[in-house]
N, C-alpha and C positions, 0 to 999 in steps of 0.2 A: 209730826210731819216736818217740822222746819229743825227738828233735832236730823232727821234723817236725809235730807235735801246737804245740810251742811256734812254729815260723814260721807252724802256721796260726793259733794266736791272736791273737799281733801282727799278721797282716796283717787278719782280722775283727773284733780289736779297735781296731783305727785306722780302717777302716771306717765303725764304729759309733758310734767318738768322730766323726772328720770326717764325721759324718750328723749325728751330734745339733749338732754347732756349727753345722753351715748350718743346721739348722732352729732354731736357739736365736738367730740373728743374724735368718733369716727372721722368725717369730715377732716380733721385734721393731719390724718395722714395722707389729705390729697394736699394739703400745701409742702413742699418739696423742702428737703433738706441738702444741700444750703438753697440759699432762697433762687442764686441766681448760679446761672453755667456755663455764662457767656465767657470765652475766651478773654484774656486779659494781657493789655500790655508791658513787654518785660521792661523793670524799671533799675536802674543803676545806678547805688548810693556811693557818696564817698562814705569814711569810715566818721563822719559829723552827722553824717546827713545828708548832706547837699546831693544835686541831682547832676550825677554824672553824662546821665545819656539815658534814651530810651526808646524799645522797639515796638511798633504799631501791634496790637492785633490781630489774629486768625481772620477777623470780619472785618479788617480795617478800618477797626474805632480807636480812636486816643482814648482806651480807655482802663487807667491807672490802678492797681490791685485796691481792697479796700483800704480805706486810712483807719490809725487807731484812733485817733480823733477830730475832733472838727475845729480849727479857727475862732477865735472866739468872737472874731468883730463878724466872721460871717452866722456864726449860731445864730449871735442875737439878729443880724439883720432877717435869714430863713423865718426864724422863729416869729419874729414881728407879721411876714411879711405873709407866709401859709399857716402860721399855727400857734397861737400866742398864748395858748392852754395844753400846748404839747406836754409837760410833766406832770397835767392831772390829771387825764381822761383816761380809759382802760384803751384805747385805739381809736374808738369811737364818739364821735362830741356831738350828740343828738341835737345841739341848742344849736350848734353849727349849721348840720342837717334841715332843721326844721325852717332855718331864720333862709337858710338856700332855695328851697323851696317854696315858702313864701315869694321872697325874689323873684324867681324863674317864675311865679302863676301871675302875679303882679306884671312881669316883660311880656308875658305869653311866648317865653326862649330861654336858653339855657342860659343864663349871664353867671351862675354860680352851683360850684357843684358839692362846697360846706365840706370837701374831703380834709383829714387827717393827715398829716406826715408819714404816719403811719399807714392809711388808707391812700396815699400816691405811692408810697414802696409796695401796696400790694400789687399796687397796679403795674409800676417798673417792673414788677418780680412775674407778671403775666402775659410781660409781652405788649403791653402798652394796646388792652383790646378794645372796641369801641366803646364809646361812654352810653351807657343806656342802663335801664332800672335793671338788668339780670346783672350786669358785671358791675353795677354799685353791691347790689348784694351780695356777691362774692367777695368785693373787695373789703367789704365791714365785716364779712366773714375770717378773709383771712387776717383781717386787722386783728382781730381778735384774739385769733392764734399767734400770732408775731408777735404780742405782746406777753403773753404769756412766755413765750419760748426765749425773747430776748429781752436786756435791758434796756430802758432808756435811751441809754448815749448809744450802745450798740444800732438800737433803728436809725437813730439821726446820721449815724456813721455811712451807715449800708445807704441811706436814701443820699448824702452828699456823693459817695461813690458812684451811686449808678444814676442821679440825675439826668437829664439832656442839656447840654449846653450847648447846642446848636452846630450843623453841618457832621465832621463824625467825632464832636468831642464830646467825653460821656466823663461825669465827676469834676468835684472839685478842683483835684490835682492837676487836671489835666488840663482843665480849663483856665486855669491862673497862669499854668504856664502859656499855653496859647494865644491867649488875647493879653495878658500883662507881662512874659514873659520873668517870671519869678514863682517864690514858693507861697502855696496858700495862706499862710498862717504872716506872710510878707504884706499882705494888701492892705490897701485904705480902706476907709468906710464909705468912698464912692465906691471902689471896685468892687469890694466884699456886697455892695447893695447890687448892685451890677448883675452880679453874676447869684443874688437870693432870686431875682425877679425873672431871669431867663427861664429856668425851666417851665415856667407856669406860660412862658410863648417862646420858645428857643428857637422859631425861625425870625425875631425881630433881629439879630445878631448880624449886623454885615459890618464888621471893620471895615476901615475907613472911608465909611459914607455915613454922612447923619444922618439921625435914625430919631426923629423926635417922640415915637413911641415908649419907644423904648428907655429915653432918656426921661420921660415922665412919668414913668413907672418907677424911673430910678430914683428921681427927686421927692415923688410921692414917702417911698419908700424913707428916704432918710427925713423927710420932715416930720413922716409918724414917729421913728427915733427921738425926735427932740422935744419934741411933744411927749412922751415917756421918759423924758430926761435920760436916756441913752446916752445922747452925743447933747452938749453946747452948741451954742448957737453960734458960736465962730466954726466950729467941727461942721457943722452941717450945713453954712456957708461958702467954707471952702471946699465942701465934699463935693455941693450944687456947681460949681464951677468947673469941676474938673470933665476934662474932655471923655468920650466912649474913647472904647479899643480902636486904635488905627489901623491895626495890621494884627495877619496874624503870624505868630512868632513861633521862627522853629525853635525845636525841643535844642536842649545843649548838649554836645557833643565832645565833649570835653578829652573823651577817651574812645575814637569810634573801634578800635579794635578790639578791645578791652570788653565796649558794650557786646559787640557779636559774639565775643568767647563766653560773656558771660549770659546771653542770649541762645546761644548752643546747650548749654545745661541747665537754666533755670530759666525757660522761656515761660513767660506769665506770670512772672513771680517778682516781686519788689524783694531786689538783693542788698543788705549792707554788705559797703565790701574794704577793705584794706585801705585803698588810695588813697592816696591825702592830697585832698583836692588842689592845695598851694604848693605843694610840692610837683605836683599831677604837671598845675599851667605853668609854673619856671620851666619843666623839662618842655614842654610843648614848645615854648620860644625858644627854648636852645637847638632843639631840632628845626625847628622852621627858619635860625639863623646860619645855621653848618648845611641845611640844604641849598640855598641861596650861592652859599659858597664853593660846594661843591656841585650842583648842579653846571655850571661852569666849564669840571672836564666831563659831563655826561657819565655825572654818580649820582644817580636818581632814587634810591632809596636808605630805608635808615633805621633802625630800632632800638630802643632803650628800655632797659628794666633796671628801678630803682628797687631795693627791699632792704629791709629791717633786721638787724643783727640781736639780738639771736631769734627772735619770732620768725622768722622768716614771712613775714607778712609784706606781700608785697605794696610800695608806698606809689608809685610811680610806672605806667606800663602805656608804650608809643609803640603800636606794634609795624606801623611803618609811617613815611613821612606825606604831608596834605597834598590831595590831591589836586593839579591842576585843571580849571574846569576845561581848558582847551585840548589838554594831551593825559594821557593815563600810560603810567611808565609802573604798572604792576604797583601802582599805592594801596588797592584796595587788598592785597595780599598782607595778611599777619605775618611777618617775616618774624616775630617771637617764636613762633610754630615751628615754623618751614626748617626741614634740615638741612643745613649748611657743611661746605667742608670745614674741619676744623683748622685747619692751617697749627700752628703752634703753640694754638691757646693751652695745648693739656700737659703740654709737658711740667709744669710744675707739681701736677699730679704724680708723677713719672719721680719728680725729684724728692716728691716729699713721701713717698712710699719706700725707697727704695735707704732712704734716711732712716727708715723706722724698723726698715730689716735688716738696720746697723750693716750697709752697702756701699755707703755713700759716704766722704767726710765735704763740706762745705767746699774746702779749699784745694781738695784732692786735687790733680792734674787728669784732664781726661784727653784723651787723644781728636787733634783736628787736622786729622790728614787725607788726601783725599784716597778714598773705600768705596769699594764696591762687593753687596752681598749679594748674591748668585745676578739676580735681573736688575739690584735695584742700586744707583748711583748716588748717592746722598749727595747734594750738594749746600753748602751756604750761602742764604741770601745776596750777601754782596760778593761771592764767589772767589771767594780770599779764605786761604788758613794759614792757622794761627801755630800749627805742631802741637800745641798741647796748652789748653787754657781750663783753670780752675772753674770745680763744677758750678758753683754758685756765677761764676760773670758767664757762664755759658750759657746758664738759667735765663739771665736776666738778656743777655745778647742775644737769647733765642736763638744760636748757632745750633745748626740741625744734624753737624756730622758728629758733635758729642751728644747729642740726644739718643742718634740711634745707634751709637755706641754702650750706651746705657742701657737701653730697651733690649741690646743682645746679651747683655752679660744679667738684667734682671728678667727676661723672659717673655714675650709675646701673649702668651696664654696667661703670664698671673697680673700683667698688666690690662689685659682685655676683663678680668675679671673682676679687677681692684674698680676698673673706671664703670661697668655694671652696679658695682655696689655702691658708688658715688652717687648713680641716678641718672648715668646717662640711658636710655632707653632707645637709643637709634641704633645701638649694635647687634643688627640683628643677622651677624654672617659669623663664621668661624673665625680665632684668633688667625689659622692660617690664609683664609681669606684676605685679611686687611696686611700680616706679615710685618715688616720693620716701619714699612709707610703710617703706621698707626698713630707713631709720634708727628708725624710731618702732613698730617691732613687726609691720611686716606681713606679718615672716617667722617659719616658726618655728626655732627652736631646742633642741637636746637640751642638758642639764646634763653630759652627758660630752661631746659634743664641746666645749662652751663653755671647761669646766674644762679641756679638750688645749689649746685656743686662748689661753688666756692663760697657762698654762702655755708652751708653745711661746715666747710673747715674750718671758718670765721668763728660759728657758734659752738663746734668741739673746743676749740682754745678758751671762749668764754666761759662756756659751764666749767670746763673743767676748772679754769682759775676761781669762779664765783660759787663753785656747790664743793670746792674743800677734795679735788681733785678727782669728784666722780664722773665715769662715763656711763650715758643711755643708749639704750639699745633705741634703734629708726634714727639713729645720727646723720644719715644723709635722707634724710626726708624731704621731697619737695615745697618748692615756695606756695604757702599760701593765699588766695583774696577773698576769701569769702570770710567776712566778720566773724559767722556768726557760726563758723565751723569748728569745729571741738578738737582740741589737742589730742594725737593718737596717743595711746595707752603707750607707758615708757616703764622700762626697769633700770635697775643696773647691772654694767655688765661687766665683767671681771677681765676679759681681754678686747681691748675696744679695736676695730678696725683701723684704723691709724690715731697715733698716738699726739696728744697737744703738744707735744716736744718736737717734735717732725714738721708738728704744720707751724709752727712759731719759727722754727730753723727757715722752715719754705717762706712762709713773707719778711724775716728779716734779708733772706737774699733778693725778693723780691722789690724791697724795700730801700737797702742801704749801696748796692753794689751800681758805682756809676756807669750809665749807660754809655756805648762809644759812639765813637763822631760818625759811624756810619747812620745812628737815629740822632743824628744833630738837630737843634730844634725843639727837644721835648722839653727841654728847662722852660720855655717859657709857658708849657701848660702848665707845670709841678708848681700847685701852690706851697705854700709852706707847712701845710698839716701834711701827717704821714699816712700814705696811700700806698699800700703792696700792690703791685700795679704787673700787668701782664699786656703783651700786645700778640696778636698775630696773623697772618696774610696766606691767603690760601694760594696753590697752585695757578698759575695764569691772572692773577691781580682780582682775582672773583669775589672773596671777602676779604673783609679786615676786622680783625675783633679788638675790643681794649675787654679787661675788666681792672676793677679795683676794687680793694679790700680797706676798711677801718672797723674799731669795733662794734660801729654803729650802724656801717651801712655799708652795702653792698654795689654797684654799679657795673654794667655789665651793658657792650654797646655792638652790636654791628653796622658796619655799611656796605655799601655795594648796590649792585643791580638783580633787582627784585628774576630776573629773565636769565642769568648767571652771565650777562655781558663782561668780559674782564677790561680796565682801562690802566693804564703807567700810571704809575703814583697813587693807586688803592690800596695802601700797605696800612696797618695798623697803628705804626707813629703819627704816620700822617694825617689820615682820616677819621683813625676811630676814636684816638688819645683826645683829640681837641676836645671831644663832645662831652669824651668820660670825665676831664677836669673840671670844664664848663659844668657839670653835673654836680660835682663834689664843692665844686664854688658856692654853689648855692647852701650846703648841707650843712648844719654844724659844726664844726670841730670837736675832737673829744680824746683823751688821754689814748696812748697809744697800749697794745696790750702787755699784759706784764707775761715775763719770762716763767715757764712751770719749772724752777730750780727744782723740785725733786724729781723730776724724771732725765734731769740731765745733767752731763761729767764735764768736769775739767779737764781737757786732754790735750796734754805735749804733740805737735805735730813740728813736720819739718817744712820751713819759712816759704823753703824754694817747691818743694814737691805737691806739701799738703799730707803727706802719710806717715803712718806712725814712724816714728824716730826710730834708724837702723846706728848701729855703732858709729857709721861713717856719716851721722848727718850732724852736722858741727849748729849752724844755725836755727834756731825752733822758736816757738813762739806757743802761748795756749790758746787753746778755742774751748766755749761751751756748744758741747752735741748731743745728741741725746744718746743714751744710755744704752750699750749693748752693742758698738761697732765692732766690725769683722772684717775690720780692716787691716791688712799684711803690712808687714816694714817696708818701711822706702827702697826700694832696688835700685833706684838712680843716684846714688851717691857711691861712690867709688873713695877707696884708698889709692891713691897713684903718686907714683917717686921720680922725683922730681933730680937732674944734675944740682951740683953747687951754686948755678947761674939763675937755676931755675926757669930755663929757655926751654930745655928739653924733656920727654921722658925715658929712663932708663930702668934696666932691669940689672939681676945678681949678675946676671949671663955678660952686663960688656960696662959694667961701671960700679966701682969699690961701694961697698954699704958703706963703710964710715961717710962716706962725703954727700950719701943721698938729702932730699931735701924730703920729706913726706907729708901730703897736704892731702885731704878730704875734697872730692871733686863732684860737682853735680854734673851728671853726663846722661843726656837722654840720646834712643834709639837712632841712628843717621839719619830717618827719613823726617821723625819728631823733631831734631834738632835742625833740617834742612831750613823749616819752614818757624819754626820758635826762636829762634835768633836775630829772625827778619824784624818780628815784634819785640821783643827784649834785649834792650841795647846793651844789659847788665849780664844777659850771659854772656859766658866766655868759654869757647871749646878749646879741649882740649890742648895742651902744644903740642908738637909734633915729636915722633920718637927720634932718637937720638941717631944718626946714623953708626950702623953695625949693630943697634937692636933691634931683636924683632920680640911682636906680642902676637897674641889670638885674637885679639879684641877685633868686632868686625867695624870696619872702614866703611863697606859699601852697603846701601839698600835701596830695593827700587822703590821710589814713589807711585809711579803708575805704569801701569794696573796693578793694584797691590794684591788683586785675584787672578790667579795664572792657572785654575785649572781649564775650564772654559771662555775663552778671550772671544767675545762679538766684536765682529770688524761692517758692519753696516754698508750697503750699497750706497755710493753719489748719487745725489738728485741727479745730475746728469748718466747715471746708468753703468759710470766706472768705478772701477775696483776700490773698496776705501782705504783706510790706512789707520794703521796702528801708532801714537804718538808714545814712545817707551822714556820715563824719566827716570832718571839716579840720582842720588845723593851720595854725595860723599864727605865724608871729616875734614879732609884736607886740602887749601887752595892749590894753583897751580900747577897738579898734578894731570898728567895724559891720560884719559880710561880710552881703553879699545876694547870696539863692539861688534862680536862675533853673532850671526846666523847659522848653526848647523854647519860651523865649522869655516864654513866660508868668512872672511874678512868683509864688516863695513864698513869701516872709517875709524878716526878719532876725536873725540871733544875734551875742549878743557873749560873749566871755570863751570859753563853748564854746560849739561851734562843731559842732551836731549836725542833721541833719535828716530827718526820716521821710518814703521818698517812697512812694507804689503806681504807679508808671508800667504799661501798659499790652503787651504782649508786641511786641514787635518793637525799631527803633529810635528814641532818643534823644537828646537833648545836654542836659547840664549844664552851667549857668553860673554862678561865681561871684565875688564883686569885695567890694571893700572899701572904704572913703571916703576912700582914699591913693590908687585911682587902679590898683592889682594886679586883676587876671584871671586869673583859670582854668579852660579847662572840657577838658571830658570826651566824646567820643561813647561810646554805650554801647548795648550788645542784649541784651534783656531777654528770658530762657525763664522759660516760667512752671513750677511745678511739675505 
């Protein structure tokens, strides 16, 4: 009988066990994977760590993604303080339980509820439901599973995470910063006790009102510490002394724009990101110093992006200037974003493409006269030409009628193409859309892509010097911040999009070609490290852009008015240069980049023109360019014969060869040379012919309008007829020119050479002549306004 009593036990008691296991493993697929689902708020690392900035919660809790681990002075104070058996029990600490319950029949009330660290996360993870024997037993239930399913430090983690620390601050991280304003792992062994003891009553929590509860919970708390020899009895002294939280402290804000962009794509998520925190707060003072100062003429906003040569990892990101609490002048707009007109920032793009399609030589001569292409009037900034200035100080002087002199002779459509491939993404209209305006702002542009785009040419010159002259393919790849973002897949590519030799040529004119007295002034930003530096100012004073190039770092700045307010003196020397230097002051210094000698030639050019050497150019000099120019002989040097005085010139037809004199002459176009002599006190035209000879050579050319198929004569504001202003140039002083309308006579000028006409809308002809015996005229069609 008692043989057969014991096989029925074992076989009902295995039973009962393999019932309760299935239902104990069943059971477990009602505790939720992951534990918890509650919204979280997005958190914004510098590239150390440190806490950038951070955005509240869906449910508007402060409450920080999980941490990977916990504080060490706060573990042990938790651990002490709810659970001092935490690494040996399975979830559940029955001696806990039993000794709680004792307690509470002994009170005749609840004074202890003997839970687990693990048994308060199930509770956190349920929603925090009322305490009573059915949801104790679930909570030992899912303790059970929790532990199974995760480690050790993992629960400790998840329960520091989603703790209560009173009012809407949930976790450790969040709570340090709040009431101590610093990072967890920063605290004392008061605060670390502080903030062990709230969750277990996290409505005692009222900064700054004393709170003796709470503070004896705290004291309590570190004197069991010293009593476990934790903490010394000086440590737990001074811990007893230190005051509660006074206040609660907002979160840092270190980069509020920065935090929204990165709150727009990784909302709930603790991001490492790029910035470098000290780099971050120098640029923040220097915009809060240049706003100050320009606030002043009513220049109310402002943006900086620093980044990192060649990662393009951005260091540094101010996407507009701090708000005033009394007035809001658009600060809350990310002006990094926001597209801008480009004003003249791109033309170096312009310059160094057009370098690389062996187009351009450095010093070439390009024409600065004043042109008009079908609608559009180019003019220069300070509204002065030069006849003809070498392409490199045009680069650098930002003069806008050799720009789109360039842009006609390299193309509308392969420059709208070239600047898509760079990474601009605002051009979203046809190359005929934007037309020759393209160079001179009639696109816009964003401050982050600009900053990729000169960045990106910074790091072709690097790789190519540092990887033994290779080029990858995603060369103009945007700036990155996000740490922890993975490098795109790169190859090599056999014909790179522009070449390291082209963008080295573009920041040495950048870099070395001195600026004129029209940007007077800028010597005293230009520290003495080498900065390829660009400036530019939109239409109507609306933006102003600097950037700068070293091999290290990038800077790229606008200002302006967030509202497109234009104001006088918003021009790019003036406004944007300060900030950009201010920027670079801060930044290291670093060798400047070295020249790619295999991709570029030594080339004879001529001194005066810039183009390849013709027979007749006596003067030359060499330059390094890059490899492949397609550029024609100099045309502007003449062979011309000279009398035996050398006053005059003469020809076979009315003076002996033997006694001629023969000299090599630099002689540009009448209208080129009208206004190029004004500036170069070193040319010298022509002498005059001799009298009784005569040449072909032309004497006269109109300056303006130098387009005569379709002439606009516009309506006066006051409602009458307007008027046509017709300029000449001529070779030679003191000569009569007479100017003819369709035949009619109307008048004479000498020395200048100006005349106002009203012609009548349709067609006409121009005629004019000089008392040597030169003609020139004109047919021309007049639209009225």
């Amino acid at each position: 009988m008692a043989k057969f009593l014991k096989k029925r036990f074992w076989r009902w008691g295995s039973i009962v066990f393999l019932a309760m296991l299935v239902l104990f493993f069943i059971g477990g697929l009602f505790v939720p994977r992951p534990l918890f689902t509650a919204s979280y708020s997005t958190v914004v690392e510098s590239n150390n760590g440190d806490l950038l900035g951070a955005r509240i919660s869906d449910d508007e809790q402060w409450r920080f993604p999980a941490v990977d681990s916990v504080p060490q002075k706060y573990e042990q104070c938790v651990l002490q303080f709810e659970d001092q058996h935490f690494y040996h029990h399975p979830g559940v600490n029955l001696v806990s339980i039993a000794r709680a319950m004792w307690q509470n029949i002994k009170a005749r009330k609840v004074v202890s509820g003997g839970s687990t660290i693990t048994m308060q996360l199930s509770r956190l993870a349920r929603g925090n439901k009322t305490r009573n024997l059915k949801n104790k037993l679930i909570e030992v239930f899912w303790a059970l599973h929790i532990e199974l399913r995760y480690t050790k430090t993992e629960i400790l983690n998840l329960y520091a995470s989603h703790a209560p620390f009173g009012g809407n601050v949930v976790g450790i991280d969040a709570a340090a910063w709040r009431y101590f304003g610093r990072e967890s792992d920063q605290l004392s062994w008061a605060e670390s006790a502080t903030l062990a003891v709230l969750p277990n009553a996290p409505s005692l929590i009222y900064p700054g009102r004393l709170d003796d509860k709470l503070k004896q919970k705290r004291d309590r708390l570190l004197q069991m510490l010293l009593v476990n020899e934790t903490i010394d009895s000086l440590t737990c002294e001074l811990a007893i002394s230190e005051p509660l939280p006074e206040k609660v402290n907002a979160l840092p804000n270190a980069a509020y724009h920065f935090t929204e962009l990165v709150n727009e794509s990784q909302k709930g998520e603790r991001t490492h990101t790029t910035i470098d925190r000290a780099i971050q707060s120098r640029v923040n003072q220097i915009v809060q110093k240049h706003q100050r100062r320009l606030k002043a003429n009513y220049i109310n906003n402002m943006a900086v992006i620093v980044a990192e040569i060649p990662s393009k990892k951005v260091k540094a990101y101010v996407g507009n200037t701090f708000a005033d609490d009394s007035l809001n002048h658009g600060n809350y707009v990310d002006v990094v974003q926001a597209p801008r007109s480009s004003g003249s920032i791109l033309k170096p793009f312009l310059y160094c493409k057009m370098m690389d399609e062996g187009m351009l030589l450095p010093s070439m001569l390009v024409p600065d006269i004043p042109i008009r292409f079908g609608g559009f009037t180019p003019m220069n900034f300070d509204r002065h030409y030069n006849g003809a200035v070498p392409a490199e100080e045009a680069l650098a002087r930002s003069l806008n009628i050799p720009a789109v002199h360039l842009l006609r002779d390299f193309g509308v459509a392969p420059f709208h193409s070239f600047l898509k491939q760079t990474g601009m993404s605002t051009l979203r209209q046809s190359p005929d859309y934007y037309g020759l305006s393209l160079i001179l702002g009639g696109a816009e542009v964003k401050l982050w892509d600009l900053a990729g785009m000169y960045a990106s040419l910074a790091t072709i010159l690097d790789t190519y010097n540092n990887k033994d002259g290779v080029y990858f393919s995603n060369p103009f790849s945007p700036l990155v911040w996000n740490e922890n973002q993975k490098p795109a897949q790169t190859t090599e590519l056999e014909q790179p999009v522009v070449r390291a030799a082209s963008i080295y040529s573009t920041f040495k004119a950048l870099l070395e070609v001195t600026r004129p007295e029209s940007e007077s002034g800028w010597e005293r930003f230009a520290q003495s490290k080498k900065i390829a530096w660009k400036t530019g100012t939109s239409f109507g004073f609306r933006d102003a852009w600097a950037v700068g190039v070293t091999p290290k770092y990038v800077v790229a700045v606008w200002v302006g008015n967030a509202d497109g307010e234009g104001r006088a003196g918003l021009t790019g020397v003036s406004a944007a240069a300060p900030v950009m230097f201010d920027v670079f002051s801060t930044l290291p210094d670093v060798q400047w980049f070295d020249a790619p000698i295999d991709e570029m030639d030594s080339v004879e050019v001529c001194s005066e023109s810039g183009f390849l050497p013709g027979e007749n150019c006596t003067d030359r000099k060499t330059i390094l360019v890059p490899k492949g120019n397609k550029i024609g002989v100099c045309q502007w040097h003449q062979r011309i014969h000279l009398n035996a005085a050398q006053t005059h010139r003469v020809n076979a037809n009315c003076y002996p060869v033997s006694q001629m004199v023969h000299k090599n002459w630099f002689v540009l176009p009448p209208a080129m040379e009208y206004y190029y002599k004004q500036q170069n006190v070193l040319y010298t035209t022509l002498p005059p012919l001799l009298p009784g000879c005569t040449e072909n050579q032309q004497q006269l050319d109109f300056i303006y309008p130098r387009e005569w198929n379709r002439v606009f004569i516009p309506v006066e504001l006051d409602g009458t007829k307007g008027k046509l202003i017709v300029e000449l140039a001529h070779r030679l002083n003191n000569v009569d020119v007479y100017w003819y309308l369709d035949n009619d006579f109307l008048g004479v000028t000498k020395n200048i050479h100006q005349f106002e006409l009203r012609p009548e809308p349709g067609w006409h002809t121009i005629t004019v002549s000089d008392n040597r015996g030169n003609i020139l005229t004109k047919r021309f069609f007049v639209v009225n306004g």
